[in-house]
C-alpha positions in Angstrom: 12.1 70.4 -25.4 13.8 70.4 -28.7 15.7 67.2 -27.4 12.9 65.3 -26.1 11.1 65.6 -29.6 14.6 64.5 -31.7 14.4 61.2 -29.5 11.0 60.7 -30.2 11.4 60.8 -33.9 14.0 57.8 -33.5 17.3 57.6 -32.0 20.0 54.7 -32.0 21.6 54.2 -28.5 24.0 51.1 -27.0 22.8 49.7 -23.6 25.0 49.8 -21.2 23.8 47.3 -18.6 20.6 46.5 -16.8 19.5 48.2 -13.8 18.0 46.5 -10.9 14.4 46.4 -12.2 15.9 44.1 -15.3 15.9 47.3 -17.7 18.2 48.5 -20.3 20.6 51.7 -19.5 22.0 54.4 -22.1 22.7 57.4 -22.6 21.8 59.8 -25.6 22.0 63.7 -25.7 22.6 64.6 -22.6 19.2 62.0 -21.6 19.8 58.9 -19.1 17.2 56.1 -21.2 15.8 53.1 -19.7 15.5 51.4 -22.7 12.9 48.5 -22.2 13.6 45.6 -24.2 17.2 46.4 -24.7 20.1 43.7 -23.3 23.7 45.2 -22.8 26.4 45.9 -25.4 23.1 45.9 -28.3 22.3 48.9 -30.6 19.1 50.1 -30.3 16.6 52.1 -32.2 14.0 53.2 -29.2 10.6 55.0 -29.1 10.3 57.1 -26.2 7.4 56.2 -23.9 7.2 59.0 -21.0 9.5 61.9 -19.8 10.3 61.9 -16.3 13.0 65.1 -16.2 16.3 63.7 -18.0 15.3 60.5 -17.8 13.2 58.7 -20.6 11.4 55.6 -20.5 11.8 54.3 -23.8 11.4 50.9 -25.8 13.6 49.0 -28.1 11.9 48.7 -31.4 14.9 47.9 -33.7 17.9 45.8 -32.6 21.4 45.6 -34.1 24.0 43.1 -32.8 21.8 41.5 -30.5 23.1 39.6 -27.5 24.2 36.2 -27.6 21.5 35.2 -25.1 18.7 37.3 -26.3 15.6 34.3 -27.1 12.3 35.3 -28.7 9.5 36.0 -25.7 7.3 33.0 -25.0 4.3 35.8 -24.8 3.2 37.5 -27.8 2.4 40.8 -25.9 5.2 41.3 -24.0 5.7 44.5 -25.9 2.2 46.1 -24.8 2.6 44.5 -21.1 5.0 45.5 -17.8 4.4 42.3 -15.9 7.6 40.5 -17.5 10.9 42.7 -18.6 13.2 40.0 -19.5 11.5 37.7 -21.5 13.7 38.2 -24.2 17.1 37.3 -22.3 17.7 33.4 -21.9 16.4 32.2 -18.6 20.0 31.0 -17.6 21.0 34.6 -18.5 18.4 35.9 -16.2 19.5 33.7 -13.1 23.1 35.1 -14.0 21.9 38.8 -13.6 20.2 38.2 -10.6 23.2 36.2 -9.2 25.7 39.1 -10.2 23.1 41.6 -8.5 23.2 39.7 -5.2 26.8 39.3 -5.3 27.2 43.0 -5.8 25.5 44.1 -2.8 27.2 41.9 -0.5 30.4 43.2 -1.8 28.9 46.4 -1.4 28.4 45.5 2.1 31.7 44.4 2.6 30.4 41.0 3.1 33.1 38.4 1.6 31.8 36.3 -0.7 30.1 32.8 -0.3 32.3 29.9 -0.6 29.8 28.1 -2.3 27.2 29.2 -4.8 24.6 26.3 -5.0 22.9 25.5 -7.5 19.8 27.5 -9.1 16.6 26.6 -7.9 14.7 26.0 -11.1 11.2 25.8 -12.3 9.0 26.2 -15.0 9.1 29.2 -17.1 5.8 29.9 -18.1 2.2 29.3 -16.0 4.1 29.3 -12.7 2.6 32.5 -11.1 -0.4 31.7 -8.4 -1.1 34.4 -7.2 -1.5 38.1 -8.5 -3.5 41.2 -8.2 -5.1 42.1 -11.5 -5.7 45.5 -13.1 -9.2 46.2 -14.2 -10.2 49.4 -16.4 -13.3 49.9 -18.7 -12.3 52.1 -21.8 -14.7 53.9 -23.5 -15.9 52.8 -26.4 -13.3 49.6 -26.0 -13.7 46.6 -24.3 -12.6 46.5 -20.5 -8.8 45.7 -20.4 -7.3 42.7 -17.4 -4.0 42.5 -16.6 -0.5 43.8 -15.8 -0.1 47.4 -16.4 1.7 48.8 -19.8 5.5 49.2 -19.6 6.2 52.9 -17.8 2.7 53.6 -17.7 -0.6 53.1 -15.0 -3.0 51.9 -17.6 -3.9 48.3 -17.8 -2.2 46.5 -20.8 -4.5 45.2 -23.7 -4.0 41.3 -23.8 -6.3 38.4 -24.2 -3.9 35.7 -22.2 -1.3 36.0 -19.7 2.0 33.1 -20.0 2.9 34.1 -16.4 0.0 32.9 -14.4 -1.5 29.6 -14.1 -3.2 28.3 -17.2 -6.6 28.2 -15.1 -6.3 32.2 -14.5 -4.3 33.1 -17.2 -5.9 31.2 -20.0 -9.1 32.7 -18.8 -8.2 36.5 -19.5 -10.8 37.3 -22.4 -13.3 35.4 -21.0 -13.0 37.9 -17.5 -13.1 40.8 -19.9 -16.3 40.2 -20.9 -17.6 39.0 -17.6 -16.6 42.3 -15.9 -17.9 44.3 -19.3 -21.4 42.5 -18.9 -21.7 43.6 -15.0 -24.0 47.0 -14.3 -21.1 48.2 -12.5 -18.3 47.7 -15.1 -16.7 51.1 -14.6 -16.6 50.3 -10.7 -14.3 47.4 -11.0 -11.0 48.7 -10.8 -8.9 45.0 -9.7 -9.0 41.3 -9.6 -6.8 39.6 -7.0 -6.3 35.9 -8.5 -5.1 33.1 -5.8 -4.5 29.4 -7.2 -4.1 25.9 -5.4 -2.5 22.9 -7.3 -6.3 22.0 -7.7 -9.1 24.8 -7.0 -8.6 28.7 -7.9 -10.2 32.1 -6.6 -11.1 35.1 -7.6 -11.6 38.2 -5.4 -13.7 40.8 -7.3 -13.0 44.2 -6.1 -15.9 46.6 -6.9 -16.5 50.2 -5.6 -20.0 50.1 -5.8 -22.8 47.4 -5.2 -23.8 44.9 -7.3 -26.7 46.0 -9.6 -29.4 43.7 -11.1 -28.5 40.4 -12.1 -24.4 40.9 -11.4 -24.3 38.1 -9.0 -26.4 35.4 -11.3 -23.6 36.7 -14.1 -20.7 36.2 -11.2 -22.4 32.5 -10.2 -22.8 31.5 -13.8 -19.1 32.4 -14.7 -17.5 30.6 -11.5 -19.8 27.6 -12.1 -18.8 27.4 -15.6 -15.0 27.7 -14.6 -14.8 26.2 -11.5 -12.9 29.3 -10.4 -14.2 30.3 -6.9 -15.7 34.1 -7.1 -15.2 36.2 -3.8 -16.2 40.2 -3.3 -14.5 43.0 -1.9 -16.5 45.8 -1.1 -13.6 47.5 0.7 -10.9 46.6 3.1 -9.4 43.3 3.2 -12.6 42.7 6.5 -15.1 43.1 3.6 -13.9 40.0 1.5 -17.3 37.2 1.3 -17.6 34.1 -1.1 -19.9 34.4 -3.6 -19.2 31.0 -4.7 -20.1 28.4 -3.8 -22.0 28.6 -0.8 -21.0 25.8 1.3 -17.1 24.4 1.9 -14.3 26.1 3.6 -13.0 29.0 2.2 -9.5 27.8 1.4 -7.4 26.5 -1.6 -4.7 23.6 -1.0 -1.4 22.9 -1.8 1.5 20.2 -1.2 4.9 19.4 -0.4 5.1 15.7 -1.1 7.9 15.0 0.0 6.9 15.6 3.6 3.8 14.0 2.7 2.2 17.8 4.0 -1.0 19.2 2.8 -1.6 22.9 3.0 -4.9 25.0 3.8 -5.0 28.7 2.9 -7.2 31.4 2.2 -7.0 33.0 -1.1 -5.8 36.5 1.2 -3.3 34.7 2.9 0.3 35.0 1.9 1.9 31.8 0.7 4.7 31.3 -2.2 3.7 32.2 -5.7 5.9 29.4 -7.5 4.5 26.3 -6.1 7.3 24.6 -8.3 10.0 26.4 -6.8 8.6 26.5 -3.3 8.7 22.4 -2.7 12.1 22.2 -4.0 13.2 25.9 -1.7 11.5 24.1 1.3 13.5 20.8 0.8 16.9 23.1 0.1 15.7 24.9 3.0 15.7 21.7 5.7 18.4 20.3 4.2 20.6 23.4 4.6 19.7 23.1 8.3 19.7 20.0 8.8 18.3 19.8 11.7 19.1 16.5 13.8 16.3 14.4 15.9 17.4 16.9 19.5 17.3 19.9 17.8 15.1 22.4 18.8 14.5 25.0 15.8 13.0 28.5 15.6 11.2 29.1 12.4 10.4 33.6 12.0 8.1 34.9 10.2 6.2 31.2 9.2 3.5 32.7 7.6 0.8 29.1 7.7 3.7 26.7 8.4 5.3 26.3 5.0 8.8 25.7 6.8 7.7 25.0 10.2 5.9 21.8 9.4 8.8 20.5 7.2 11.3 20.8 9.9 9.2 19.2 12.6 9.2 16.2 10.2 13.4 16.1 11.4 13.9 18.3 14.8 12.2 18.0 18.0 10.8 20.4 18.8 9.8 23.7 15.8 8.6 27.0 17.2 7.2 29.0 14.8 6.6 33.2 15.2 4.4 35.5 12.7 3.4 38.7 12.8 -0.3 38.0 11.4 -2.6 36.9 14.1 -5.2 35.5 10.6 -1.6 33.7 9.5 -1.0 31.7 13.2 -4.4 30.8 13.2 -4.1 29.4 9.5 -0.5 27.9 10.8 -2.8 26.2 13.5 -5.2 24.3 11.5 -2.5 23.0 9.0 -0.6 21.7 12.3 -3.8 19.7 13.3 -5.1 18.4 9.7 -1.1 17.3 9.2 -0.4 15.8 12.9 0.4 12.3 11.8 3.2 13.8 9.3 4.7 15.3 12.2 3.9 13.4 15.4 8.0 13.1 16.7 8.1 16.8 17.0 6.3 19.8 19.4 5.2 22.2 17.3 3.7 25.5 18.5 3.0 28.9 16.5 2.6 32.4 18.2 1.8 35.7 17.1 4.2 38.8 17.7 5.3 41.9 16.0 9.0 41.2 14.8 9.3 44.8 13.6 7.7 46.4 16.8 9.3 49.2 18.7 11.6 47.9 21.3 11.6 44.7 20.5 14.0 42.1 22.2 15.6 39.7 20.1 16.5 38.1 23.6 13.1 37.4 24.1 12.7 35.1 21.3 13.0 31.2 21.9 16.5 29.6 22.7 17.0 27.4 19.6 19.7 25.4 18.2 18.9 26.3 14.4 17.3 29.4 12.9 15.6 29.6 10.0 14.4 33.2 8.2 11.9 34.2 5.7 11.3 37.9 6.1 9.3 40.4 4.1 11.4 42.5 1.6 12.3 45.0 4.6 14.4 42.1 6.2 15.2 40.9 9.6 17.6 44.0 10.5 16.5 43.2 14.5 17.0 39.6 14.5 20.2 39.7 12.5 21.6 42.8 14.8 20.9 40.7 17.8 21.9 37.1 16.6 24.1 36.8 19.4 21.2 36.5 22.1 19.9 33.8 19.9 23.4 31.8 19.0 21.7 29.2 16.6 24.8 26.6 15.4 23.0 27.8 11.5 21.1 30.2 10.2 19.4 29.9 6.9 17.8 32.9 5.3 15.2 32.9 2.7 14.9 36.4 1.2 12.5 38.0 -1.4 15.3 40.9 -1.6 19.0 41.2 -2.5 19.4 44.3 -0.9 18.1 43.9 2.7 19.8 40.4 2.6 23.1 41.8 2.2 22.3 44.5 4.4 21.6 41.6 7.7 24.5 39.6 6.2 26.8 42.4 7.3 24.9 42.6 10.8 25.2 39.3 11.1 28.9 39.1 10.3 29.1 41.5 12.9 27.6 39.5 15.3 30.2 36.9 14.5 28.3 34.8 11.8 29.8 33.9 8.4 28.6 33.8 5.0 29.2 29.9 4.4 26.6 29.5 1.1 24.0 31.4 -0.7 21.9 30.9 -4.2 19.2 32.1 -6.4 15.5 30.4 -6.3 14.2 31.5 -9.2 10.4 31.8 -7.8 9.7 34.5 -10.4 11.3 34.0 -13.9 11.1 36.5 -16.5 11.5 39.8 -13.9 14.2 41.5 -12.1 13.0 40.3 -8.5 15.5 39.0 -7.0 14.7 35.4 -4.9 17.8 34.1 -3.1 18.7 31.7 0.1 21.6 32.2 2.5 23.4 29.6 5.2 25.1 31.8 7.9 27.6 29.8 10.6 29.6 31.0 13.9 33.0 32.1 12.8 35.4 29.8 15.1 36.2 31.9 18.3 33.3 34.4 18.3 
C-alpha cells in the first residue's frame, strides 16, 4: 500500500509504447502503468486513477519531451472522457500504429508480409461517428450526465458536446441532459442508442420503468423540435416502438453514389459507422475484386447489402449470406427499391448461421470471387475450408487485427497468399483497428 499512495502523490515515468487499446505503457516501482494520455519515449508526471493489482490506470498530467507527433485534441474534454484515447497523437501517427499492430500479428502468425500496403482509407476526423450507444446516469444533486464513460472508470463522463459523433447527435448533448432530467423517470434511464442517416437521425430511449405523466409530450416536443426521431425500449431489442413520428417507415437512409445505391435501415440494424469511410471501403472493396461481367461472387456476412448491391452493379450473378434473419429481410427491400442500379446481375440474399456447429463450408455457393466482412470473432470456418470454395480472390474486410491474422494463416494453409492489405480508418482517434485484405491461390496449390 505504501507504493500505491507514493504514485498517487506524483510520479515521473517514460512510456514505453502503446498497447493495443492505444494506451501508454511504463513502469514505476515495481507497478506496470497504463498511462493514459502518454505517447512513447515522453516523460510523464501521472495521477493514478484506479488500482487493479500491480497494474495502475493512470493519466498524464505533465509532459516533458513530448513526441514529435503529439497535436492538441480537437475535443476539449478528452481528459474527463474514454470514448477517444489518441486524440493527442497526429492522425497519420495513429494510422501508423494501427498499421504496425496489424503487421505485428501477421508476423506473429507467421504470415509473410503483404507485398503491397495500399493506401489509408481516410476520412474526416471529427463528426464522423453514426452510430453509438450512450451512457445515461442521474447524479444526485448534479445534472444527469450523456456520454462515453470516464477513462478506467464505469461512470458516465461530464461533457456538454461530443467531436466524435455527428454534429446532429453530438452537438445536441446538453440539450438531451436536460430532456432526460425533466422526465419523471430520470433515474430509470440508464442509455441512449444514437443511429444517424446522411439526412434523418434516431434516438432509442432505453428506460427501466414506464413513462410517467407528461414524459411522452416532453419526448414528442424534443424530437419535433430536433427533427431527431425518438424510439423506446422497454426491454429487449423486441420491445423497441417509435414514439416519433407516427407515420413513415421506420428507417434512416444512406448512399453510395457512386453506384447510384440508396440504402434503408433501421436505427437497430448494423451498418458502418463512418459513412465517409464506408463509400470509399465499398469502392476499394469491388475494385480489389474486380469482379468481371461472368463472374459469379459470394458476398458473407452482407449485413442489408452494403457490398452485395455494389458488386451486382459489375458480376453476374451476387449471392449474399447473413446470419440475421431481420438483416436479409432489410438486404431484401434495398434489392427491390435499387433494381434498376442493378438489373445485369441475379442477386439473392439467405439467412444461415456461419458460426453454427457443424457447419460446411462446402455447402456454401460455388463462386468465382469471395468477398468477407465478419464480426470481430472472424471467419475461422470459411478461411479453414477455403479450398471447398476455390474463389480466384478473396477480399477480407475486418473490424479486428487479430482474428484477421489469425484466418490469414488458415488461409495460407489452404494455399491462399497474402497479395495486399491496408488500414480504413473507419474510427479515428481510438485503438480499433479497421483493415482490408486481398488473398490469391499461390501458383500450384
Amino acid at each position: 500500500m505504501a507504493r500505491s499512495r507514493r504514485l498517487e502523490r506524483s510520479v515521473r515515468v517514460t512510456v514505453s509504447q502503446l498497447d493495443a487499446d492505444g494506451i501508454g505503457i511504463a513502469e514505476a516501482e515495481g507497478f506496470r502503468l497504463r498511462v493514459r494520455g502518454g505517447l512513447p519515449g515522453e516523460n510523464a508526471t501521472v495521477k493514478v486513477l484506479r488500482r487493479r493489482r500491480n497494474r495502475l490506470e493512470t493519466l498524464a498530467e505533465i509532459i516533458a519531451g513530448p513526441h514529435v507527433d503529439r497535436v492538441s485534441p480537437p475535443c476539449p474534454w478528452t481528459a474527463r472522457c474514454g470514448g477517444c484515447v489518441l486524440q493527442h497523437l497526429a492522425p497519420a501517427a495513429q494510422r501508423e500504429n494501427k498499421r504496425a499492430r496489424l503487421a505485428a500479428l501477421l508476423e506473429e502468425q507467421g504470415v509473410a508480409q503483404p507485398a503491397v500496403w495500399l493506401p489509408d482509407v481516410v476520412g474526416p476526423n471529427t463528426g464522423y461517428r453514426h452510430k453509438a450507444r450512450l451512457g445515461v446516469r442521474q447524479v444526485p444533486g448534479r445534472d444527469v450526465m450523456v456520454g462515453f464513460r470516464e477513462p478506467a472508470s464505469s461512470r458516465v463522463a461530464d461533457v456538454d458536446a461530443c467531436r466524435t459523433l455527428a454534429p446532429a447527435v453530438g452537438e445536441r448533448l446538453t440539450e438531451l441532459k436536460h430532456l432526460v432530467a425533466s422526465l419523471t423517470i430520470a433515474g430509470a434511464v440508464p442509455q441512449l442508442e444514437m443511429a444517424c442517416g446522411e439526412a434523418d437521425s434516431a434516438i432509442i430511449l432505453r428506460h427501466l420503468q414506464p413513462l410517467g405523466d407528461g414524459d411522452d409530450e416532453r419526448l414528442i416536443r424534443f424530437a419535433e423540435d430536433s427533427g431527431v426521431q425518438i424510439y423506446l425500449q422497454s426491454a429487449g431489442p423486441d420491445s423497441v416502438v417509435r414514439l416519433w413520428p407516427e407515420e413513415g417507415d421506420e428507417r434512416l437512409h444512406y448512399s453510395l453514389p457512386a453506384f447510384g445505391l440508396r440504402f434503408a435501415f433501421h436505427p437497430l440494424d448494423f451498418v458502418q459507422v463512418n459513412p465517409a469511410i464506408n463509400r470509399q471501403m465499398v469502392a476499394l472493396a469491388v475494385d480489389l475484386l474486380a469482379p468481371s461481367a461472368d463472374d459469379s461472387v459470394l458476398d458473407l456476412f452482407c449485413g442489408i447489402g452494403n457490398f452485395t448491391l455494389p458488386l451486382a452493379s459489375r458480376a453476374a450473378r451476387v449471392h449474399g449470406i447473413e446470419g440475421s434473419e431481420a438483416l436479409v429481410i432489410r438486404a431484401r427491400e434495398n434489392l427491390a427499391a435499387n433494381a434498376a442500379a442493378v438489373a445485369g446481375s441475379a442477386v439473392t440474399f439467405a439467412a444461415a448461421d456461419l458460426y453454427a456447429d457443424g457447419f460446411d463450408v462446402g455447402e456454401l455457393p460455388q463462386a468465382d470471387l469471395l468477398l468477407l466482412d465478419p464480426p470481430r470473432s472472424g471467419a475461422e470456418h470459411i478461411a479453414r475450408g477455403i479450398a471447398k470454395v476455390a474463389p480466384r480472390r478473396v477480399v477480407y474486410v475486418s473490424c479486428h487485427p487479430g482474428t484477421l491474422a489469425r484466418d490469414a494463416r488458415l488461409l495460407a494453409e489452404g494455399g491462399y497468399a497474402l497479395t495486399a492489405a491496408g488500414i480504413l480508418d473507419m474510427f479515428p482517434h481510438t485503438a480499433h483497428v479497421e483493415s482490408i485484405a486481398v488473398f490469391e491461390p499461390v501458383a500450384g496449390s
